[in-house]
N, C-alpha and C positions, 0 to 999 in steps of 0.2 A: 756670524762666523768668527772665529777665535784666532786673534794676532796670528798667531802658529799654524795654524791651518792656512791662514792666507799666504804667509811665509813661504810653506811648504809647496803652496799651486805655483805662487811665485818659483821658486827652486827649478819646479821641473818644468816648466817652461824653459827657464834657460839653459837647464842641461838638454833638454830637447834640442834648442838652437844650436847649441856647442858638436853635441853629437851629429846632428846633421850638415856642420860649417866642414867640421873632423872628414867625415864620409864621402861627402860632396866636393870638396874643394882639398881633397888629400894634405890638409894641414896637421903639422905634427900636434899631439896632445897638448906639448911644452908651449906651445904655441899661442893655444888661446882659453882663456880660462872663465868661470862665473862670476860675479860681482857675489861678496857676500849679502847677507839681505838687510837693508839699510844702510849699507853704503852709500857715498852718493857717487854720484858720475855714471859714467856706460854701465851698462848690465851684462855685457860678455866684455873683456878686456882680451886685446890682439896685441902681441908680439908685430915687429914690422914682418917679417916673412908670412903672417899672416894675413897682415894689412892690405901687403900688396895684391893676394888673391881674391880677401873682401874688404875693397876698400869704404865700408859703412859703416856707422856707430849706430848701437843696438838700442834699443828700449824696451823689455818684454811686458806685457801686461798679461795676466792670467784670472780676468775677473768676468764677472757676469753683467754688468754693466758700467761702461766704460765712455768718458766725454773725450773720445778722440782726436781734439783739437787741443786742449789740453795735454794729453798724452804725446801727441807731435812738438809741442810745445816746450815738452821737456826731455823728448829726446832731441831739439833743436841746441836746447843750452846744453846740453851734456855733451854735445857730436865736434865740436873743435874743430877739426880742419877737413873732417868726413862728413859725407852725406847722412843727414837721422833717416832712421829707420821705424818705424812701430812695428812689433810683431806682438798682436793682439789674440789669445783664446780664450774661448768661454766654454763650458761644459759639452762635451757631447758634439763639437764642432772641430772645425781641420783650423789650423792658426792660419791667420790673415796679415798682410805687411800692408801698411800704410805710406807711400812716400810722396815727396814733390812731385807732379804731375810731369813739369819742365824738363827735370830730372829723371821721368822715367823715357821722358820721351828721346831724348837724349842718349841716354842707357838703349834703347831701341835701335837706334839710331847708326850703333856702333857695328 
């Protein structure tokens, strides 16, 4: 597959998240935005009035096969003072979130 192309699965994945954070959680646009592609840090960036309704840091992976422990791995150093997240798709499939077990149980919890 061609840098660009991976780029671009990359892309909409995160616009996916974004639209759906938008929709879900009636956060304004200005709010919260993509990471451009090779950026480093989060892969969706939140405004605090954002923050406050998802308080998690993002990580999108848009690939076909994926070492998700790894991938948690690096949404862990990117997530700062938020819970990481992995939001993981591959072709032909519904995206899947990866998180702390402790953490969801917790989030349960509430």
């Amino acid at each position: 597959m061609k840098p660009s192309s991976a780029k671009a699965r990359g892309r909409a994945l995160q616009d996916w998240i974004r639209n759906k954070l938008i929709e879900e959680f009636n956060i304004h646009e200005d709010d919260i935005k993509t990471a451009v592609m090779g950026e480093s840090g989060e892969d969706i960036k939140m405004a605090r009035a954002a923050r406050e309704k998802f308080p998690f840091s993002i990580e999108a992976k848009n690939v076909e096969k994926l070492n998700v422990w790894q991938a948690y791995e690096q949404a862990k150093e990117n997530s700062g003072d938020y819970e990481p997240l992995v939001v993981m798709k591959k072709n032909r499939k519904k995206p899947l979130v990866v998180m702390d077990a402790e953490s969801f149980i917790k989030l349960m919890n509430q």
